[in-house]
C-alpha positions in Angstrom: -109.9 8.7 12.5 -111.2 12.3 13.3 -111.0 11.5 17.2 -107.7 9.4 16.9 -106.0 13.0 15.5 -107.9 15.2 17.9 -106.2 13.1 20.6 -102.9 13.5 19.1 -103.1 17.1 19.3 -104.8 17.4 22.3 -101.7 15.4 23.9 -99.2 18.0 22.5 -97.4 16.4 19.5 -93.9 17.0 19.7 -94.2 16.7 15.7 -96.2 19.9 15.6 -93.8 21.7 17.6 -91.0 20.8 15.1 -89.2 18.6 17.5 -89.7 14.8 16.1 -91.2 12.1 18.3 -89.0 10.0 20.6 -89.3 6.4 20.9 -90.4 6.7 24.5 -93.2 9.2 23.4 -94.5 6.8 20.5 -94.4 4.3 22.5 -96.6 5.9 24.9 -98.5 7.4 22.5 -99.4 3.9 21.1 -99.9 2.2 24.8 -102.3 4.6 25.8 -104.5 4.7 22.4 -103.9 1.0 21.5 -107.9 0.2 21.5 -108.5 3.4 19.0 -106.0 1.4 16.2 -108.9 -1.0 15.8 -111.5 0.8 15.6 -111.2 3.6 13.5 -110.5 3.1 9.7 -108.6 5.9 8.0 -110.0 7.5 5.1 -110.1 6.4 2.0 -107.4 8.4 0.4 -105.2 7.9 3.2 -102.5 6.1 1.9 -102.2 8.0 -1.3 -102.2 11.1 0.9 -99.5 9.4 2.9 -97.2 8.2 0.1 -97.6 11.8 -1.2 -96.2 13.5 2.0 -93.6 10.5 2.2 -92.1 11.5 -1.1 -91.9 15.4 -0.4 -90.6 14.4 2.1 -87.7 12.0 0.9 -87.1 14.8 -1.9 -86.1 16.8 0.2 -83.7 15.1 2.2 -82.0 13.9 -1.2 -79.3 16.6 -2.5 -79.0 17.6 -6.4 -75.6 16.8 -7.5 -75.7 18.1 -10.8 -74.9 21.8 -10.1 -72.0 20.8 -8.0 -71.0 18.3 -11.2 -71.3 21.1 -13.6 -69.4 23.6 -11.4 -66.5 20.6 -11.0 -66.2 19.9 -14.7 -66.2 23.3 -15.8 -63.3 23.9 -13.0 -61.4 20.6 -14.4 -61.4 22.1 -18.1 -60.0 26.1 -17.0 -57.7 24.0 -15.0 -56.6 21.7 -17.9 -56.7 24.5 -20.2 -54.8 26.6 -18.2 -52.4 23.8 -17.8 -51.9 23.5 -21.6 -51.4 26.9 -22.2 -48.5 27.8 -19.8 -46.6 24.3 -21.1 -47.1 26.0 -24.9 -45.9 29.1 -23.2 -42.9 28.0 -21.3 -41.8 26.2 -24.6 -41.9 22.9 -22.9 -41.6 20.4 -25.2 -44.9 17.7 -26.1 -45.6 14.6 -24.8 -45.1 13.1 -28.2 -41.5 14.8 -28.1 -40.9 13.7 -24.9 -41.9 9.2 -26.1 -39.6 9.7 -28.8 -36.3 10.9 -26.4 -37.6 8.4 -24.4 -37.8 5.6 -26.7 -34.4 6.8 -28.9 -31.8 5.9 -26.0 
């Protein structure tokens, strides 16, 4: 697996540069090292090592809504809040008030 990498890097991995892989790449990549896929065996803690980097990985692209929930909530009530107080204020009457006109006519 050792020589497999070293080839990698020795090609110039776009990966390393920060720019992802194309298709076209990969697929070179993968025509021109096609008899090193059989014969090498990764290591034995490759795939643990793998799923490990996979799920950094997918944390990362995966936003945390709960701040923006908290901030909305919290905006919601000050807004309701608000609401209530300048109906009191204005002398508006209730909604109760307001069923039973509605329901006397």
């Amino acid at each position: 697996m050792k020589k497999l990498t070293d080839d990698i890097w020795k090609q110039g991995d776009p990966g390393k540069q920060g720019k992802p892989w194309t298709e076209e790449q990969l697929d070179e990549f993968i025509r021109t090292n096609k008899d090193k896929f059989n014969i090498y065996k990764p290591t034995k803690n490759h795939d643990k090592r793998f799923m490990a980097l996979l799920m950094i990985k997918l944390r990362r692209a995966f936003i945390n809504i709960a701040p923006y929930l908290i901030a909305v909530s919290i905006a919601t009530v000050l807004i309701w809040t608000f609401t209530i107080a300048i109906w009191e204020w204005c002398g508006l009457p209730t909604l109760w008030d307001l069923a039973i006109e509605f329901f006397k006519k």
